[in-house]
C-alpha positions in Angstrom: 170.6 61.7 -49.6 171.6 57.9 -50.6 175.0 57.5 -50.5 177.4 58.4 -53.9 178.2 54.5 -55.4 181.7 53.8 -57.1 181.1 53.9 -61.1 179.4 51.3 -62.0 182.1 50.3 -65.1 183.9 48.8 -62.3 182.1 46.2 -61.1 183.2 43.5 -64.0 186.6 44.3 -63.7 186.8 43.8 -59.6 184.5 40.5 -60.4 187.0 39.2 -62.8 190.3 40.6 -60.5 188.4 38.8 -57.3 187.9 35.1 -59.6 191.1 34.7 -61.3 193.3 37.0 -58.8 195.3 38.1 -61.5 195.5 41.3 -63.0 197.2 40.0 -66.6 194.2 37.5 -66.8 191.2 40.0 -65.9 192.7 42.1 -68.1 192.7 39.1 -71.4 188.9 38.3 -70.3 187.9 41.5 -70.5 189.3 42.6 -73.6 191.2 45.7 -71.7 194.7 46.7 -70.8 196.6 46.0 -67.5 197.1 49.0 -66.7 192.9 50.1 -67.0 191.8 47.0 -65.1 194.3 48.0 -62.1 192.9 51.6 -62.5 189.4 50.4 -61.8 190.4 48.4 -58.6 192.5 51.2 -57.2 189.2 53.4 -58.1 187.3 51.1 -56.6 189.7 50.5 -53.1 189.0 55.0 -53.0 185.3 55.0 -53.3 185.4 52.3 -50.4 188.0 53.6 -48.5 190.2 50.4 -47.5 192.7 48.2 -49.9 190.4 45.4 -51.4 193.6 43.2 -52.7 197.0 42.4 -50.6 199.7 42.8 -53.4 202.3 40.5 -52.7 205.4 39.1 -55.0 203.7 37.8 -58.0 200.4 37.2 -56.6 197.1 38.8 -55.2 195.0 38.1 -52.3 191.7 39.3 -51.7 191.6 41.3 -48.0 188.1 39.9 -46.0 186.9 43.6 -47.1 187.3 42.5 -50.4 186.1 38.9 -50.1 182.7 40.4 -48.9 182.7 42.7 -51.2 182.9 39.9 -53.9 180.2 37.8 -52.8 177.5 41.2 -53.0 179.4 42.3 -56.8 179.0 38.8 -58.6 175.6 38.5 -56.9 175.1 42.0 -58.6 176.3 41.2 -61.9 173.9 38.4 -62.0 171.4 39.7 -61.6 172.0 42.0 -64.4 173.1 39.3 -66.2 169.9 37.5 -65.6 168.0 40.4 -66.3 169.1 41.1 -69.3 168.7 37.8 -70.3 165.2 37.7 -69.6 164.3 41.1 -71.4 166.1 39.3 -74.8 163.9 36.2 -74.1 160.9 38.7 -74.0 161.9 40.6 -77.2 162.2 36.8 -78.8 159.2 35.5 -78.1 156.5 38.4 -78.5 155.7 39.8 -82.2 154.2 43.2 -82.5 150.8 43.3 -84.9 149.8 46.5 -85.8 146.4 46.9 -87.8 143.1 49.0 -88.2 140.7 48.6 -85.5 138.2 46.6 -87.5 140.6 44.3 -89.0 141.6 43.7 -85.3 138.5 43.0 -84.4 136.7 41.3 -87.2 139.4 39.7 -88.7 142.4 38.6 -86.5 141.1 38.3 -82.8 138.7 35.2 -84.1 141.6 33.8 -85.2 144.0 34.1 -82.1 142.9 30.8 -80.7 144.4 29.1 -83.7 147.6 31.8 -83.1 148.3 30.3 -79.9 147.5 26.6 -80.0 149.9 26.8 -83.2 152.7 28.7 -81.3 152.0 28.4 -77.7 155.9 30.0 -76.8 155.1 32.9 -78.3 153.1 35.9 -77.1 151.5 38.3 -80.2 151.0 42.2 -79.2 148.0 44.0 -81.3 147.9 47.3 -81.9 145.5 49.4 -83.0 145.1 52.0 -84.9 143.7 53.3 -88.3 146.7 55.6 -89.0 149.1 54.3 -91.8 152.2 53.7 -90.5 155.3 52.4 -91.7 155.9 49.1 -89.4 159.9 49.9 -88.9 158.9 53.8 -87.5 155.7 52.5 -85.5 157.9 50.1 -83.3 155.8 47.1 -85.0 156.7 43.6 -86.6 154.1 43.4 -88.9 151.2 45.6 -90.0 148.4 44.5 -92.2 147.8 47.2 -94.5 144.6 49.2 -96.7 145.3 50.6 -99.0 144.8 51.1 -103.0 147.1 48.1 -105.0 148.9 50.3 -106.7 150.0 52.6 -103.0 151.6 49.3 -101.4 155.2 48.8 -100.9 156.5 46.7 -103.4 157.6 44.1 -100.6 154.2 44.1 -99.5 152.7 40.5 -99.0 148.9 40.5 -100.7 146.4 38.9 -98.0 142.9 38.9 -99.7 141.2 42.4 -101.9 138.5 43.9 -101.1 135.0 42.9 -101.6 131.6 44.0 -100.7 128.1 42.9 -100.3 124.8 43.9 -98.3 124.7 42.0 -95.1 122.5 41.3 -92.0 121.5 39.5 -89.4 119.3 36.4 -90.4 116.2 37.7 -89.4 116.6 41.4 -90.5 116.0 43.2 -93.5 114.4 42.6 -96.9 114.9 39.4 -99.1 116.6 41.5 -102.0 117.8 45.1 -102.4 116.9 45.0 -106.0 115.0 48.6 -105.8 114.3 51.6 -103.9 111.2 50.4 -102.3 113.0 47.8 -100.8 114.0 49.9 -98.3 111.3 51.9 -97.2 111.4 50.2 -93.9 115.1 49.6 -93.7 118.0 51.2 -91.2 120.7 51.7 -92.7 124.3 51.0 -91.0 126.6 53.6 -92.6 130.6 54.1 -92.0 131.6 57.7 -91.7 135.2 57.6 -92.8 136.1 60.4 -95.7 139.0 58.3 -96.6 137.1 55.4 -97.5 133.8 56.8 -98.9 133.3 53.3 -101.0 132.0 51.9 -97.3 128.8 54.4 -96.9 125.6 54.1 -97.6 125.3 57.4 -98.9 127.9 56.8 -101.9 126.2 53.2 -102.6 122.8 55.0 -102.9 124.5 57.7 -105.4 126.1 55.5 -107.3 123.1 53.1 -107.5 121.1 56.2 -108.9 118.5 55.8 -105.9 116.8 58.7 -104.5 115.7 57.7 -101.4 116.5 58.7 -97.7 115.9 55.8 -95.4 116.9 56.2 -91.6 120.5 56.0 -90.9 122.9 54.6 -88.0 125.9 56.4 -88.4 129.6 55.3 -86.7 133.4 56.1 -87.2 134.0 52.5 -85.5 133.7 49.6 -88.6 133.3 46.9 -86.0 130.9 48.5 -83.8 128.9 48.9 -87.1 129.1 45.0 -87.8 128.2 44.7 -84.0 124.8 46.6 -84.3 124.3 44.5 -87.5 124.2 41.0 -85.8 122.0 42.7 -83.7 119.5 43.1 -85.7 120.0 46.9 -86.0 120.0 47.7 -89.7 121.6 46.7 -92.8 125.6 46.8 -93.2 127.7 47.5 -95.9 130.3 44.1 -95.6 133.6 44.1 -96.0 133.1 40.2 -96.9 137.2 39.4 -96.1 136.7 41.0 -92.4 133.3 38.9 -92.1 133.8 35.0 -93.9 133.4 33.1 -90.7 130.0 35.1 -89.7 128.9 34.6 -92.7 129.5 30.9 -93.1 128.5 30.4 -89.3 124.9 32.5 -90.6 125.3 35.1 -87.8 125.1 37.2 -90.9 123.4 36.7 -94.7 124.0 38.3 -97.4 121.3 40.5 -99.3 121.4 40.1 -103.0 121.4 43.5 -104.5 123.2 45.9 -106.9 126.9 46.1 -107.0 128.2 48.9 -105.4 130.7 51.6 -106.3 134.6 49.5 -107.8 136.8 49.2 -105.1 140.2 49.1 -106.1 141.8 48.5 -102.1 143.5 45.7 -100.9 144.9 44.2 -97.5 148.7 43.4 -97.4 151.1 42.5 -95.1 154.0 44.5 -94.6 157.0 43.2 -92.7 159.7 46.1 -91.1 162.8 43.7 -90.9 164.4 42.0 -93.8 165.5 38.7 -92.5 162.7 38.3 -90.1 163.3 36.5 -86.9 162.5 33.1 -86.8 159.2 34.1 -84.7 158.5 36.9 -87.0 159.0 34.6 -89.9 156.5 32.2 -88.4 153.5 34.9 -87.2 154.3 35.4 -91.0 153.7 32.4 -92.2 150.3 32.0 -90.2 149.0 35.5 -91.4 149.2 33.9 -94.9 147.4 30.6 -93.8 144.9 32.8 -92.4 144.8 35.0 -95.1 144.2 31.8 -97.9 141.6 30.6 -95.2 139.6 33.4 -95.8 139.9 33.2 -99.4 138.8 29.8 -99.5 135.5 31.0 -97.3 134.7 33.3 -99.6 135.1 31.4 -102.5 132.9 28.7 -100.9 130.1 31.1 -100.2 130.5 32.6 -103.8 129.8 29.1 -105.4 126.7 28.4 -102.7 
């Protein structure tokens, strides 16, 4: 069994007795009362069994017990110190992300490069996850958000809405999806996600009027869908915010064809803390710049 230390709530108050050796002046740096900082050292002189101070007319002396005993306690309570210290310069410097696994993916981790030449002090945490959570309850910073316009927090910072197009890799698929025919031949890359039915194949085919039932890919992954598209694998419906740079790099091309069912989503960002800290504030203020990047792209690619 190790051996039963003396309460911990002592320590500062020996530390500060053993530097000043004065019980009155402890007492004024600590905030406490005489009588509870000379509590703690006559505590403290039980738990180790020998006097720890000489009391003599006006004055104290430390005993060579208490001397050693001073040299291992503000060695101690540096090390807390310092620990602490470090933790807070931790909690500074990172910034906790939450998102949806494609937007992850597709949208922010091409862009961490930038991130960290731009703010090489501080480290950025991704999580994630495809539940909606509030950012305050999920332990987060900032979350970027999907959701209809009108479900948003009214705080919520718009990023870019929602827009979709046929996509595939350059050498796959047909020229145009203008009509049923077109793909006889064609995979399609559909996204099973009842929540967001806008993003299958199925729903685009129904609402195009088309009878047809071409071969199908099927995953509950969006990025690993895009993945199998720039692999030549089948045709994607593109989320064209998530996808600007492979689309203006020509990993992927977009397919003229029929507009597909309204989409009325949008991605935000939503911030738990009101102030931020300054490096909240500023992974803030590079989500935007990101965020009017991407609308620039797509604009660009709109006009070409």
């Amino acid at each position: 069994m190790p051996e039963r230390l003396p309460p911990l709530d002592v320590l500062p108050g020996f530390v500060m007795v053993g530097r000043t050796l004065s019980m009155t002046r402890a007492a004024q740096a600590l905030c406490l009362s005489q009588s509870a900082v000379s509590r703690q050292i006559r505590q403290l002189e039980a738990a180790v069994g020998q006097p720890l101070f000489l009391r003599e007319h006006r004055a104290l002396r430390l005993t060579d017990a208490g001397a050693r005993l001073l040299l291992s306690a503000e060695a101690a309570l540096r090390a807390w110190q310092d620990g602490v210290a470090a933790l807070r310069d931790d909690a500074a410097r990172q910034i906790t992300v939450s998102a949806s696994i494609g937007v992850i993916g597709l949208w922010l981790l091409p862009r961490l490069g930038d991130w960290q030449a731009a703010h090489p002090q501080l480290d950025m945490r991704l999580l994630a996850d495809n539940r909606k959570r509030e950012p305050r309850a999920a332990g987060v910073d900032l979350a970027i958000r999907y959701d209809a316009a009108d479900a948003l927090p009214a705080d919520a910072l718009p990023l870019f809405d929602e827009t979709l197009a046929v996509v595939a890799s350059p050498q796959h698929g047909p020229a145009a999806l203008s009509q049923p025919a077109a793909l006889a031949d064609a995979t399609l890359l559909t996204f099973d996600s009842p929540a967001h039915p806008w993003l299958s194949w199925p729903h685009w085919l129904a609402a195009q009027g088309w009878r047809v039932a071409p071969r199908m890919l099927h995953f509950n992954q969006y990025d690993q869908l895009i993945h199998a598209a720039l692999a030549g694998q089948g045709l994607a419906l593109g989320r064209l915010p998530l996808l600007a740079p492979l689309l203006a790099n020509g990993r992927l091309r977009r397919i003229p064809a029929p507009a597909g069912p309204v989409c009325r989503h949008r991605y935000a960002l939503l911030r738990a803390a009101e102030p931020p800290s300054l490096a909240v504030a500023q992974a803030v203020e590079w989500v935007l710049s990101q965020a009017a990047q991407t609308r620039r792209t797509l604009q660009a690619l709109a006009s070409d």
